[in-house]
Residue frames as a rotation matrix with the C-alpha (Angstrom) as fourth column:
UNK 1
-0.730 -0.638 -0.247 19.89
-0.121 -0.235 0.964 -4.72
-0.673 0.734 0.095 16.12
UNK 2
0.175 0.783 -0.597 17.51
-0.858 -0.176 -0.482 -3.61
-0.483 0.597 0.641 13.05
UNK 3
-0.689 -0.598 0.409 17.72
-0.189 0.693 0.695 -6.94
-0.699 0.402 -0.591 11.09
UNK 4
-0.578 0.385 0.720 14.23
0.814 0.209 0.542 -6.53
0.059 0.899 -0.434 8.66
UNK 5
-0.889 0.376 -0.261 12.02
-0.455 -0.781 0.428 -4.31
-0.043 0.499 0.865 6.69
UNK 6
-0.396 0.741 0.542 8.40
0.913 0.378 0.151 -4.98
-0.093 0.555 -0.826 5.83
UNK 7
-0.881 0.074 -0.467 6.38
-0.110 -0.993 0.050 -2.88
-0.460 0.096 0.883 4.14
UNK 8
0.330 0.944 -0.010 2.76
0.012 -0.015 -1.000 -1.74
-0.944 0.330 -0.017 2.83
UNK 9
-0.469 -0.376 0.799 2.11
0.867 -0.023 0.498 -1.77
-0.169 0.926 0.337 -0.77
UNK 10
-0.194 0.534 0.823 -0.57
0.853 -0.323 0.410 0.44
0.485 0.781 -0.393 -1.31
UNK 11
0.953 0.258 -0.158 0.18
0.281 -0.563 0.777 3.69
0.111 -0.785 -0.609 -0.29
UNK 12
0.741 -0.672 -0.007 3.62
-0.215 -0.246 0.945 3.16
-0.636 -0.698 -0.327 0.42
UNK 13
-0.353 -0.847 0.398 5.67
0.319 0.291 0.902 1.49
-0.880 0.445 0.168 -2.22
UNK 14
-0.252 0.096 0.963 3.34
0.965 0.099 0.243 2.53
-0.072 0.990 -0.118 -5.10
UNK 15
0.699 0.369 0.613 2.56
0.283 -0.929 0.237 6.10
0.657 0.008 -0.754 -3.67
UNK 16
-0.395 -0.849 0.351 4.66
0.165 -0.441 -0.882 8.34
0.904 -0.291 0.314 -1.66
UNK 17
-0.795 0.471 -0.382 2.22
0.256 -0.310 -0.916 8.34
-0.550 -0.826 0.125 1.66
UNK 18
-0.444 0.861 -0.248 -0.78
-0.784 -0.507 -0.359 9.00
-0.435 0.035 0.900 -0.05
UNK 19
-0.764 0.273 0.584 -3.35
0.340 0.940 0.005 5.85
-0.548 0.203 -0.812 -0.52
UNK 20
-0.716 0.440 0.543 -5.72
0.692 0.343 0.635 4.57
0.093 0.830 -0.550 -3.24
UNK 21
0.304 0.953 0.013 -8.78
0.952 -0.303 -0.031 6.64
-0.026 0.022 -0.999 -2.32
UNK 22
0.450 -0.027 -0.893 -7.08
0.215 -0.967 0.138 10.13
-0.867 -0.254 -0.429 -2.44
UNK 23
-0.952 -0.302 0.049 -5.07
0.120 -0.221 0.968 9.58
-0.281 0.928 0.246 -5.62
UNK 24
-0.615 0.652 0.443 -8.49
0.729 0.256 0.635 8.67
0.300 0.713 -0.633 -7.13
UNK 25
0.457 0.713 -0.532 -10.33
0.663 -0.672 -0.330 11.57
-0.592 -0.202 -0.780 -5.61
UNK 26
-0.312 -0.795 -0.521 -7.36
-0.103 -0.517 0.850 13.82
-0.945 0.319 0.079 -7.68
UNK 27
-0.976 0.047 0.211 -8.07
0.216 0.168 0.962 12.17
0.010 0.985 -0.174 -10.87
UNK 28
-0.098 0.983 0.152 -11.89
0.993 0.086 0.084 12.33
0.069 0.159 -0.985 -10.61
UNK 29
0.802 0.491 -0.339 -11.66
0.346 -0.845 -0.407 16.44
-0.486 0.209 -0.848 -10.39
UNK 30
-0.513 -0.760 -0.400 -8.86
-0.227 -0.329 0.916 16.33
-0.828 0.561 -0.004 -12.87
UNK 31
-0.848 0.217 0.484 -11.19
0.524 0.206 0.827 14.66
0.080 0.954 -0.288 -15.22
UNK 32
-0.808 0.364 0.463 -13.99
-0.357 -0.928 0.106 16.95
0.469 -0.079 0.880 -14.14
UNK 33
0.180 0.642 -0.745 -16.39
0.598 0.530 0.601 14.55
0.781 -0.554 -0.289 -12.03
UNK 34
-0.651 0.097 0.753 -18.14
-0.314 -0.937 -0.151 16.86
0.691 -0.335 0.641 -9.80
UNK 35
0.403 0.895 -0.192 -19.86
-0.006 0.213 0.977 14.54
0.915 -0.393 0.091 -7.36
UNK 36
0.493 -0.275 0.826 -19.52
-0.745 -0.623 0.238 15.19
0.449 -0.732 -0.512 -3.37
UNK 37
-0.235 -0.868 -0.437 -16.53
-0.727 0.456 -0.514 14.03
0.645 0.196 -0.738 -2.15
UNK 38
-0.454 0.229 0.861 -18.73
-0.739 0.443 -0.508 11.67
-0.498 -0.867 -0.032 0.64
UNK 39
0.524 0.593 -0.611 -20.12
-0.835 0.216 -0.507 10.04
-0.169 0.775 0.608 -2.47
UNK 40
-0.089 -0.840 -0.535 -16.90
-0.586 0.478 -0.654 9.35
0.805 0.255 -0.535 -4.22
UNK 41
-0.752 -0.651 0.105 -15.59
-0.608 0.622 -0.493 7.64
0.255 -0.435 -0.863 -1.03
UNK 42
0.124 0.671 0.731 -18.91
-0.528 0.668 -0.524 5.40
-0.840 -0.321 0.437 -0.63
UNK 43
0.892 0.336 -0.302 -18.11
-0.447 0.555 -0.702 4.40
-0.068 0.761 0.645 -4.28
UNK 44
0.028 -0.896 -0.444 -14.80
-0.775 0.261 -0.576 3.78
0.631 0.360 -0.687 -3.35
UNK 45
-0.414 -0.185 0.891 -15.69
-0.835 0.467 -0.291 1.39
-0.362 -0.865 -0.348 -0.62
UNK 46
0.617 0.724 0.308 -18.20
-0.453 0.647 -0.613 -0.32
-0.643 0.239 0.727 -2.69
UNK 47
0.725 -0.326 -0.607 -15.41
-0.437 0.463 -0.771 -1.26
0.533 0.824 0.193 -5.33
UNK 48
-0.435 -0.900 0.028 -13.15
-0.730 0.335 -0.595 -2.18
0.526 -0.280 -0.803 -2.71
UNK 49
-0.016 0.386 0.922 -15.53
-0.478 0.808 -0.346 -4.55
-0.878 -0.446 0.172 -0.73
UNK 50
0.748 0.591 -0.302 -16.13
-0.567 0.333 -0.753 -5.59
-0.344 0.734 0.585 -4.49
UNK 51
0.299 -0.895 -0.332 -12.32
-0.834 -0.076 -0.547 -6.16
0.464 0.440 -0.769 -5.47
UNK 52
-0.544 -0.482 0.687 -11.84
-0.785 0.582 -0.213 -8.36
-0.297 -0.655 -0.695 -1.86
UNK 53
0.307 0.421 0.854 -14.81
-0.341 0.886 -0.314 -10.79
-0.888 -0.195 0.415 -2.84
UNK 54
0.847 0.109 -0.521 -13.96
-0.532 0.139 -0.835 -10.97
-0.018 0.984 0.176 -6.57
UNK 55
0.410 -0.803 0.433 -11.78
-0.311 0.323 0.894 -13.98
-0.857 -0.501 -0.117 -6.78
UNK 56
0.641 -0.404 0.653 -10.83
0.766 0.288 -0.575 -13.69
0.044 0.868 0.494 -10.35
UNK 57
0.927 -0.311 0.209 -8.82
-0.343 -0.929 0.140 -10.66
0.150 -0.201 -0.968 -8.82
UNK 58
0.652 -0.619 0.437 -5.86
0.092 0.636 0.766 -13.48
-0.752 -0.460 0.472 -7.59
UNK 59
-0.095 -0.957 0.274 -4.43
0.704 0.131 0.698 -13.27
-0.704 0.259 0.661 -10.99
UNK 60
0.884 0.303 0.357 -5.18
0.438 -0.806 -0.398 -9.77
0.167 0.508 -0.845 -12.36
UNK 61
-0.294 -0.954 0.057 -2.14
0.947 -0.299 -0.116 -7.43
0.128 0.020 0.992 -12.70
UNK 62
-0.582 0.090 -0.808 -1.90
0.279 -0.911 -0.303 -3.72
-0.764 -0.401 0.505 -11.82
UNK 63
-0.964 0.176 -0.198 -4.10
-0.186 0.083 0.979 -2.90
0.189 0.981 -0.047 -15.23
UNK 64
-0.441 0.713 -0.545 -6.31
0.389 0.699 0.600 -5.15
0.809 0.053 -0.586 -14.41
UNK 65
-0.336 -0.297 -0.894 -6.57
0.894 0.199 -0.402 -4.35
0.297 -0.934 0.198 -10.98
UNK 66
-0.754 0.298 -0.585 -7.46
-0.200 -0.953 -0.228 -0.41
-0.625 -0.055 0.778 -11.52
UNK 67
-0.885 0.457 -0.094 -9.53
-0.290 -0.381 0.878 -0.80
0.365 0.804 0.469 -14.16
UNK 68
-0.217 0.764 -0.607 -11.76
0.650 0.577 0.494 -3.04
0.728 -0.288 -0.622 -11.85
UNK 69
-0.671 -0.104 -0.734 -11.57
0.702 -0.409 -0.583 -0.59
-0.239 -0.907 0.347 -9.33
UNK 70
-0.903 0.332 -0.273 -12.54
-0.427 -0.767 0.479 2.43
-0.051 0.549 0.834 -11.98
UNK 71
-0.778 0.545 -0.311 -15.28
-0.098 0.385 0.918 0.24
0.620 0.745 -0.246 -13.45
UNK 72
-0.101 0.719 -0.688 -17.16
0.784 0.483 0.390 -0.70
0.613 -0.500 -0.612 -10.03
UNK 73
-0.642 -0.158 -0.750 -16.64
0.364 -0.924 -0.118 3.22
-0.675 -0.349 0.650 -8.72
UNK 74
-0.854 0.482 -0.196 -18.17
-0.520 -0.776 0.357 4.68
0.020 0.407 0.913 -11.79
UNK 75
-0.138 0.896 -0.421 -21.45
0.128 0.438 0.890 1.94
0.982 0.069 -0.175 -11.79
UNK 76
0.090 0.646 -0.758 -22.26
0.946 -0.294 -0.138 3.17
-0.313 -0.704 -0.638 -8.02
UNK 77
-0.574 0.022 -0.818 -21.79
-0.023 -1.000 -0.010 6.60
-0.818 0.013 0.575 -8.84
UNK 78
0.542 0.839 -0.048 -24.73
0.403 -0.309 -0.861 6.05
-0.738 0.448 -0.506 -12.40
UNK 79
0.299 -0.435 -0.849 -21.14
-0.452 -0.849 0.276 6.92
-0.840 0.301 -0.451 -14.39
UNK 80
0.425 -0.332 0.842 -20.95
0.432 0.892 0.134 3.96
-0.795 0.307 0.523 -17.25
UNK 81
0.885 -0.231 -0.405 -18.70
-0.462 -0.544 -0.701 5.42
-0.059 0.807 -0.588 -19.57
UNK 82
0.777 -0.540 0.322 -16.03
0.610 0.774 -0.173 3.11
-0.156 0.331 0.931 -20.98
UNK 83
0.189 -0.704 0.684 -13.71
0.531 -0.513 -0.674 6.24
0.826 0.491 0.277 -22.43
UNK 84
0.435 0.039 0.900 -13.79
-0.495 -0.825 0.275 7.81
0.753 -0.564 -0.339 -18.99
UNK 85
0.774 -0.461 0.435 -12.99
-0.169 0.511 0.843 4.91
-0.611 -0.725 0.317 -17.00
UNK 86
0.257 -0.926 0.275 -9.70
0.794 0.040 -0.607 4.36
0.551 0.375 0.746 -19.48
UNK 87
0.387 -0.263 0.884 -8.91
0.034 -0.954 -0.299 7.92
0.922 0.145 -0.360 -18.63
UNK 88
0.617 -0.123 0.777 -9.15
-0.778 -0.246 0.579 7.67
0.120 -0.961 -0.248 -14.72
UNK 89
0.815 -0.449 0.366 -7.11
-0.017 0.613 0.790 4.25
-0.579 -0.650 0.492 -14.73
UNK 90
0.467 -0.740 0.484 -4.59
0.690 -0.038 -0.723 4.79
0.554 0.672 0.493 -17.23
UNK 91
0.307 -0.551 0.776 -3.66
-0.487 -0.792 -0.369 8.14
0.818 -0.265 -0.511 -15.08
UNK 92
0.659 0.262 0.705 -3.56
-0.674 -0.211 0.708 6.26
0.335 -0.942 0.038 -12.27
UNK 93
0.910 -0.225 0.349 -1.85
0.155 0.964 0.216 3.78
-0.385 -0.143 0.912 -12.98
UNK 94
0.420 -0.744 0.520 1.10
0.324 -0.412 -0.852 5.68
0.848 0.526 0.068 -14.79
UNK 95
0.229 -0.395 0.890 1.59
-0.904 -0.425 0.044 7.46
0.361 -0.815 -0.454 -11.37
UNK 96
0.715 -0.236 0.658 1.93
-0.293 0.754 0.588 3.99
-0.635 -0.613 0.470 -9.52
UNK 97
0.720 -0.667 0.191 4.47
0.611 0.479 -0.631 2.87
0.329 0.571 0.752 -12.27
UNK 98
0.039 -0.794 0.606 6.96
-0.333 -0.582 -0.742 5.96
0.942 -0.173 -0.287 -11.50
UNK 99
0.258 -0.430 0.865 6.60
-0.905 -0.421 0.061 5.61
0.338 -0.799 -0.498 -8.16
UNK 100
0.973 0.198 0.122 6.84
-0.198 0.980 -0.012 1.94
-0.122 -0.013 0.992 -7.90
UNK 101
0.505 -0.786 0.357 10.05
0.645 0.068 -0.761 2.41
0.573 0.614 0.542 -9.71
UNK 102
-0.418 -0.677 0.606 11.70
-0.648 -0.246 -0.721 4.67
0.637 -0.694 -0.336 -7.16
UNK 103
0.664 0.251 0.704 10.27
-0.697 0.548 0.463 2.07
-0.270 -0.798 0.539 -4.33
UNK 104
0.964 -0.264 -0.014 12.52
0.221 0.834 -0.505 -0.31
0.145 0.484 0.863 -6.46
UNK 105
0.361 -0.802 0.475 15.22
0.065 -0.487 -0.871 1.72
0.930 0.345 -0.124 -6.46
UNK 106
0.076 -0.500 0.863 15.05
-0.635 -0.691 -0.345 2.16
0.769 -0.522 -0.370 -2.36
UNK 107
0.914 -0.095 0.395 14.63
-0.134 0.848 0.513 -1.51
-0.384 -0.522 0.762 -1.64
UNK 108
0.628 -0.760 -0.169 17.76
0.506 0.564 -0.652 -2.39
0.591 0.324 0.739 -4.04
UNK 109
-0.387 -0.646 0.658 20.00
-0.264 -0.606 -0.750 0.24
0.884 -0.464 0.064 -1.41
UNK 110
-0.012 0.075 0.997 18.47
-0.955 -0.297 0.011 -1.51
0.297 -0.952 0.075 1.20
UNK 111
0.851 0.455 -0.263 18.60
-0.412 0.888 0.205 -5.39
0.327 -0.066 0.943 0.55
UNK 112
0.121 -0.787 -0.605 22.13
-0.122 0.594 -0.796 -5.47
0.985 0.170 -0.024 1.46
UNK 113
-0.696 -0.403 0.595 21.66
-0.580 -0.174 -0.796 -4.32
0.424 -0.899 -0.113 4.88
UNK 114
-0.580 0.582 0.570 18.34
-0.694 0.015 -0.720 -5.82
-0.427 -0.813 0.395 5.50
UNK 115
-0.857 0.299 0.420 16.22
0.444 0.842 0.307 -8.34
-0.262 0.449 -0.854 5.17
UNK 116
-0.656 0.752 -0.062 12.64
-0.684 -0.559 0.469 -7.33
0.318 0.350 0.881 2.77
UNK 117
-0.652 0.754 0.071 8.85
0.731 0.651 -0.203 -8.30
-0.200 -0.081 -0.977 3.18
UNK 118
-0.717 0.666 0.206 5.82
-0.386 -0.625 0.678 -7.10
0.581 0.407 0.705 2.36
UNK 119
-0.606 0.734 -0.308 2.45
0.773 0.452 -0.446 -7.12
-0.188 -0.508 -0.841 4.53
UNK 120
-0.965 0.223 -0.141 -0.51
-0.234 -0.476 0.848 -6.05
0.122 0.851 0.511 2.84
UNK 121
-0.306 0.930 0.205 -4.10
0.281 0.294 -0.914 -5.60
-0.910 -0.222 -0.351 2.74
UNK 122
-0.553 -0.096 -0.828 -4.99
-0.646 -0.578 0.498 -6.67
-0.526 0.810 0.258 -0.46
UNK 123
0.100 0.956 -0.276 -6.92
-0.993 0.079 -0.088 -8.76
-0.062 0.283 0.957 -3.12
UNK 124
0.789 0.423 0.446 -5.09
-0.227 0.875 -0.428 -11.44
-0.571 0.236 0.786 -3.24
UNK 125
0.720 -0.504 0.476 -2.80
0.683 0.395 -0.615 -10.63
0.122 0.768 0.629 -6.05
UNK 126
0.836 -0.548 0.012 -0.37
-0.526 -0.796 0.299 -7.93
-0.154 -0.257 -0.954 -4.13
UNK 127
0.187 -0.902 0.389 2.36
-0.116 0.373 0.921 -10.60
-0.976 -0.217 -0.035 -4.96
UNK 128
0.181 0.025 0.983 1.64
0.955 0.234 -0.182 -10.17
-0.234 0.972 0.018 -8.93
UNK 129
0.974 0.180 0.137 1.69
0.190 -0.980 -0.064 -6.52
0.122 0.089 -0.989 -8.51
UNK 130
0.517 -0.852 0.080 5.09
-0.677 -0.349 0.648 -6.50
-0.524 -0.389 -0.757 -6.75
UNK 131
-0.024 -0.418 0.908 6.59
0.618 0.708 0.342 -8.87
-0.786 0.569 0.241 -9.38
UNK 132
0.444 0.215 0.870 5.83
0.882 0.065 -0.466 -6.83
-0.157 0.974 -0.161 -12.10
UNK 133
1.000 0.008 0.028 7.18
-0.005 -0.899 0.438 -4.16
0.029 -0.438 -0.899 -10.62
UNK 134
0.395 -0.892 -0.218 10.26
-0.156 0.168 -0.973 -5.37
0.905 0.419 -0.073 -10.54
UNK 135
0.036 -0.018 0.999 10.23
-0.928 -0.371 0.027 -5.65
0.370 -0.929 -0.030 -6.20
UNK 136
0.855 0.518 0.031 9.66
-0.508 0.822 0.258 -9.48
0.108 -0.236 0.966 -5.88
UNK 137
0.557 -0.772 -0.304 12.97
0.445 0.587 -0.676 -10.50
0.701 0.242 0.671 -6.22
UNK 138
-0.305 -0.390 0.869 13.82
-0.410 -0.769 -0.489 -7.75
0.859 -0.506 0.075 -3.87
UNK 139
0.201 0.619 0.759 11.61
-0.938 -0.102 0.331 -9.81
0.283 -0.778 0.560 -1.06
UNK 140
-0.895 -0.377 -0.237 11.87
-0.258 0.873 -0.414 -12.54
0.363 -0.310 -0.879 1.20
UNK 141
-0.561 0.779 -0.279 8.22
0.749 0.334 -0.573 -12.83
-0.353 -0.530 -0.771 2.32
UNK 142
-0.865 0.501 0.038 4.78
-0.396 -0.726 0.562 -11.64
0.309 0.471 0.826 0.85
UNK 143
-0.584 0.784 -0.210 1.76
0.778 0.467 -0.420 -11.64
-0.231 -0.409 -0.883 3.02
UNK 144
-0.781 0.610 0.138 -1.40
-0.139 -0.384 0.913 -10.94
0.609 0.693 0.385 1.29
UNK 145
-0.579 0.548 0.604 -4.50
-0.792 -0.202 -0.576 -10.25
-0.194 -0.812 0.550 3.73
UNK 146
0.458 0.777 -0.433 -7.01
-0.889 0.401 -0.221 -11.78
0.001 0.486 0.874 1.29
UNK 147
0.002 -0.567 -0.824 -4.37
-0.512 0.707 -0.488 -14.85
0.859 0.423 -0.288 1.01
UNK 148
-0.735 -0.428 0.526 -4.10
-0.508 -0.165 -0.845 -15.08
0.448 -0.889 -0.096 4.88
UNK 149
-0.248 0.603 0.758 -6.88
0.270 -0.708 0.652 -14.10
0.930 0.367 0.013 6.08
UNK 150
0.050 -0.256 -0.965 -5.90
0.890 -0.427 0.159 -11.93
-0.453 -0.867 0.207 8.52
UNK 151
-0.143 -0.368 0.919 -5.41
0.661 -0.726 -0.188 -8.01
0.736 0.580 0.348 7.90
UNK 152
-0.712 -0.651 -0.265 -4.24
0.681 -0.546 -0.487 -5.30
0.172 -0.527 0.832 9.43
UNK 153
0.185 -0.375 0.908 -4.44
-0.792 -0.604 -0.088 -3.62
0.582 -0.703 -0.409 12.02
UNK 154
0.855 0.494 -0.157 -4.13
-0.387 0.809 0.442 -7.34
0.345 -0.317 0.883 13.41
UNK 155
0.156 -0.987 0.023 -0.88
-0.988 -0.156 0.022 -7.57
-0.018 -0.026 -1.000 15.00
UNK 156
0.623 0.323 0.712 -1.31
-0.213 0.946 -0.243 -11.51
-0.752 0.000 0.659 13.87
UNK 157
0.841 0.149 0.520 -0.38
0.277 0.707 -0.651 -10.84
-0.465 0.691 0.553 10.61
UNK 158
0.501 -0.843 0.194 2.49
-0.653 -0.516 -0.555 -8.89
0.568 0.151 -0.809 11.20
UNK 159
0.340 -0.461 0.820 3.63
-0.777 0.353 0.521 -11.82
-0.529 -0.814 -0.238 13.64
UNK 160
0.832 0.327 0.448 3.00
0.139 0.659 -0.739 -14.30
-0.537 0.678 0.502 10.33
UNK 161
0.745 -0.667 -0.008 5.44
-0.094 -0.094 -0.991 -12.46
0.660 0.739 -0.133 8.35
UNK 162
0.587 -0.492 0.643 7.96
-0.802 -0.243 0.546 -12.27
-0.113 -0.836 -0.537 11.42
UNK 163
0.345 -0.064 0.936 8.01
-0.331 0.925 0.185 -16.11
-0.878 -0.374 0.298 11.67
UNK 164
0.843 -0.070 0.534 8.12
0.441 0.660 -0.608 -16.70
-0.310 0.748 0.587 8.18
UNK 165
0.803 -0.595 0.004 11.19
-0.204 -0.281 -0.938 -14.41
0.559 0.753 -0.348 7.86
UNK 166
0.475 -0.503 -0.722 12.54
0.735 0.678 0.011 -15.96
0.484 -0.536 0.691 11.22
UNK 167
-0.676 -0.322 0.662 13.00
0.076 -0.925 -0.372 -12.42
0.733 -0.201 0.650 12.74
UNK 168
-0.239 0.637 -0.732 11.67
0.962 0.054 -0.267 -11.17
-0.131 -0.769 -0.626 16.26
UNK 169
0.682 0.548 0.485 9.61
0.677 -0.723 -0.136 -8.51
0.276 0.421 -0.864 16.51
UNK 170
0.561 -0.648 -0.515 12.87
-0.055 -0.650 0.758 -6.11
-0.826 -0.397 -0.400 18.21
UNK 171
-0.568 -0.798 0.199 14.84
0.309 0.018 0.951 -6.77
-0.763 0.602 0.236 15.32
UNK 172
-0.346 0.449 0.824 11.94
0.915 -0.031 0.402 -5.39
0.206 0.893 -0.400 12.72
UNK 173
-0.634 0.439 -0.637 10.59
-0.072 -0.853 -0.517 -2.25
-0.770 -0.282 0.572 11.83
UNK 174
-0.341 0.862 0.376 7.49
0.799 0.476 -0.367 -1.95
-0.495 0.175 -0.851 9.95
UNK 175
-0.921 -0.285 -0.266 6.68
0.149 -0.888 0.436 0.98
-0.361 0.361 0.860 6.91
UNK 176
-0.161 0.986 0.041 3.19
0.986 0.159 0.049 2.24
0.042 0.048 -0.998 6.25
UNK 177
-0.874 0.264 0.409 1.29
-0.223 -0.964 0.145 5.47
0.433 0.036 0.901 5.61
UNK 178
0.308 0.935 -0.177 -1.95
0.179 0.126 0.976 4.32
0.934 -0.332 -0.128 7.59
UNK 179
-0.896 -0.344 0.282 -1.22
-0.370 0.224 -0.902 5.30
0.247 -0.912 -0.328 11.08
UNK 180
0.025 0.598 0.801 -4.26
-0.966 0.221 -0.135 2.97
-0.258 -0.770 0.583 12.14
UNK 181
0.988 -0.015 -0.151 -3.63
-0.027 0.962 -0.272 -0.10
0.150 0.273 0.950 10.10
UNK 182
0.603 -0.700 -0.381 -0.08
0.212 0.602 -0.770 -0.34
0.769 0.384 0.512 9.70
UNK 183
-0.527 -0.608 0.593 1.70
-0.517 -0.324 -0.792 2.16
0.674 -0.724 -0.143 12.61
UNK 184
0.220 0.543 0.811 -0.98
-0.975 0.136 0.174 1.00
-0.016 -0.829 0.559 15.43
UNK 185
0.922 0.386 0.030 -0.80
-0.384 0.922 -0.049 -2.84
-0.047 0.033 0.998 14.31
UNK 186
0.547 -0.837 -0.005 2.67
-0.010 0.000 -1.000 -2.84
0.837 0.547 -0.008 13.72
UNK 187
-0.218 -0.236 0.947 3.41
-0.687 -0.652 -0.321 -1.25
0.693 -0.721 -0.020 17.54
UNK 188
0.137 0.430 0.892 1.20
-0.936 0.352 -0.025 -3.62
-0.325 -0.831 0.451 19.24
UNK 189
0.862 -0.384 -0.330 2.79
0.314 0.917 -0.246 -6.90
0.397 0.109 0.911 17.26
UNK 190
0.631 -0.760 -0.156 6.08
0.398 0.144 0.906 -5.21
-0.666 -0.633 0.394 18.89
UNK 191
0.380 0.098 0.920 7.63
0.908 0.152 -0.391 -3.54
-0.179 0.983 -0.031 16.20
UNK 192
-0.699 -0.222 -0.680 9.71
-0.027 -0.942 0.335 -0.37
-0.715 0.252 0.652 15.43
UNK 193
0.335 0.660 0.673 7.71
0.871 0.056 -0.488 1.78
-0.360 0.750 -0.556 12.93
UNK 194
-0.856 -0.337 -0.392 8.22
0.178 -0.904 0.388 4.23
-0.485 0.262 0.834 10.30
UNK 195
0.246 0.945 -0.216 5.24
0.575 -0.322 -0.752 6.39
-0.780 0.061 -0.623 9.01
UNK 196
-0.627 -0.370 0.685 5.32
0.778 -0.271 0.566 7.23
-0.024 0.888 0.459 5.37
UNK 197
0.398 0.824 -0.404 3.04
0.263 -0.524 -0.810 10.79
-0.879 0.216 -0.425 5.38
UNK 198
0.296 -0.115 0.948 4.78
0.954 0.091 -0.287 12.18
-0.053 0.989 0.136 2.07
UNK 199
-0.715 -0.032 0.698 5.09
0.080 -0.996 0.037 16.16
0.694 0.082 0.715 0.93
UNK 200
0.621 0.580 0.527 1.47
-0.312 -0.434 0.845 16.99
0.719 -0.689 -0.089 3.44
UNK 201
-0.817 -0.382 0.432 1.57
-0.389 -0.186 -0.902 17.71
0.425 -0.905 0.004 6.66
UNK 202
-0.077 0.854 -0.514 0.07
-0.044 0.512 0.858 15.79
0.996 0.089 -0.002 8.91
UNK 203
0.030 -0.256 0.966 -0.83
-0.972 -0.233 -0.032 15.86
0.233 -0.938 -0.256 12.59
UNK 204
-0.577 -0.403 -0.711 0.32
-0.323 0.911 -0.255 12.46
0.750 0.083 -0.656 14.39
UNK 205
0.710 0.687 0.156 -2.29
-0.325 0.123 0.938 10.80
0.625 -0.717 0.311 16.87
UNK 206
0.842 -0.350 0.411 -0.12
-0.189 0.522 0.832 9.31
-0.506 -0.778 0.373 19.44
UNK 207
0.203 -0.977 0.063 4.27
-0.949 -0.212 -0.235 10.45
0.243 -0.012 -0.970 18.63
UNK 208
-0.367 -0.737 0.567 5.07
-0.880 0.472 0.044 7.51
-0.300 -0.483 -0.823 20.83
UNK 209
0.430 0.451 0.782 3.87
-0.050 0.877 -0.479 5.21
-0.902 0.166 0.399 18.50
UNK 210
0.824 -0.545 0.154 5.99
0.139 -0.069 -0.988 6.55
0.549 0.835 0.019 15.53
UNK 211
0.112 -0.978 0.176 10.31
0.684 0.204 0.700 5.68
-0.721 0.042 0.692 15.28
UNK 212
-0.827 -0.550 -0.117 10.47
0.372 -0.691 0.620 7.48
-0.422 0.469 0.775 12.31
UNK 213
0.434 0.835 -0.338 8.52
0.309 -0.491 -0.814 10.05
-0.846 0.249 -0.472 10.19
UNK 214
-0.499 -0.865 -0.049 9.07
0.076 -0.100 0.992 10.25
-0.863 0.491 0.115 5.97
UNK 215
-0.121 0.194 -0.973 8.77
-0.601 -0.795 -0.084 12.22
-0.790 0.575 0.213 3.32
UNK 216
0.343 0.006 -0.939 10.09
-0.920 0.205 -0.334 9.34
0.191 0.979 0.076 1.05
UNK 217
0.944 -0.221 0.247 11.31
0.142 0.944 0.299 5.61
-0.299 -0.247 0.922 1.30
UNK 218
0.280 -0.891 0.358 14.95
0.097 -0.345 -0.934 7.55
0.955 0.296 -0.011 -0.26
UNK 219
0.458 0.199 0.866 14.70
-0.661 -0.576 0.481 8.76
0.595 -0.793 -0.132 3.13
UNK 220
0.960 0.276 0.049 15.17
-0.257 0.796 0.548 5.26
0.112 -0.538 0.835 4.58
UNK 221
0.493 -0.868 -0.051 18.70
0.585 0.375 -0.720 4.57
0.644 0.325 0.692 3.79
UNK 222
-0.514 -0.545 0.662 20.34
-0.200 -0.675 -0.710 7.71
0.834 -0.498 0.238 6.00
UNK 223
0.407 0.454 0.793 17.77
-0.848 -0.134 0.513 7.25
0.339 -0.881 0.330 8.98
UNK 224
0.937 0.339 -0.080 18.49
-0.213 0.740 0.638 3.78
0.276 -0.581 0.766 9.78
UNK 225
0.359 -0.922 0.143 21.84
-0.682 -0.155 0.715 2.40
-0.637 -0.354 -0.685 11.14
């Protein structure tokens, strides 16, 4: 019997299947930035290796949180421009508010049947993010890599959140749009999984590692029993 939920954040509850480095490739040739798209994702690693050591990140809020991202993306990329980085996190960060807000909407139609959780690879402050949202209260467990340290694909730190909601791994299923961090790690901690891909089409490495496949987290409520 299905008896919890956990879910990703990024990616999944604040996007529809599509994570941090593809929204931000969108905005960067919406605002015309015209550098090659192997660049872009070397400057997006560098702000994210930056983001995990920065430990004044713990109590930064979504806001905060992008704008550091923007800010250490456009200084590897040679792009210091204060009115441009507003531009790229302000867009971004509107989109993660809407959708954030229908992620709210499909945990509150799911908290009666199930228990919630979040497991996350994040800075630290993925439990200030999901408060402000309006989703914390919606949870019963929030496990932050950087807090842990553990992160996923580790099927540790999906056992962590297990324990701490008192739930075995047959009685959980696990939501995520990575199918190497969250479907693979998720599978091998024992786990049902659902794979968030969104509106694209994606091919699936390895079906018998995916329970369900979804368009949307609306979705959730009719698939499950």
């Amino acid at each position: 019997m299905l008896r919890t939920l956990l879910f990703d954040y990024g990616g999944t509850l604040d996007a529809p299947g599509i994570p941090w480095v593809e929204r931000f490739l969108e905005i960067h040739a919406q605002e015309g930035l015209t550098e090659p798209e192997e660049r872009f994702r070397a400057a997006f690693g560098h702000a994210t290796r930056r983001a995990y050591g920065d430990k004044d990140i713990a109590g930064f809020g979504l806001e905060q949180t992008v704008a550091f991202q923007v800010e250490c993306q456009l200084e590897f990329l040679g792009r210091r421009d204060a009115v441009l980085a507003a531009r790229i996190a302000e867009r971004f960060v509107r989109a993660a508010r809407a959708d954030l807000a229908a992620s709210r909407a499909a945990l509150e139609g799911l908290r009666s049947r199930f228990a919630l959780g979040v497991v996350s690879n994040f800075y630290g402050n993925v439990h200030i993010l999901l408060e402000e949202a309006g989703i914390g209260p919606l949870l019963s467990t929030i496990i932050d890599s950087n807090r842990v340290g553990l992160s996923k694909p580790d099927p540790a730190i999906f056992r962590m959140a297990l324990a701490k909601m008192g739930c075995s791994a047959a009685e959980a299923m696990y939501v995520g749009d990575s199918f190497d961090k969250d479907i693979v790690g998720a599978r091998a901690a024992g786990m049902r999984t659902a794979w968030l891909v969104g509106a694209a089409a994606h091919d699936c490495p390895d079906p018998a590692l995916v329970d369900l496949r979804l368009q949307s987290l609306a979705m959730l409520s009719g698939l499950l029993p």
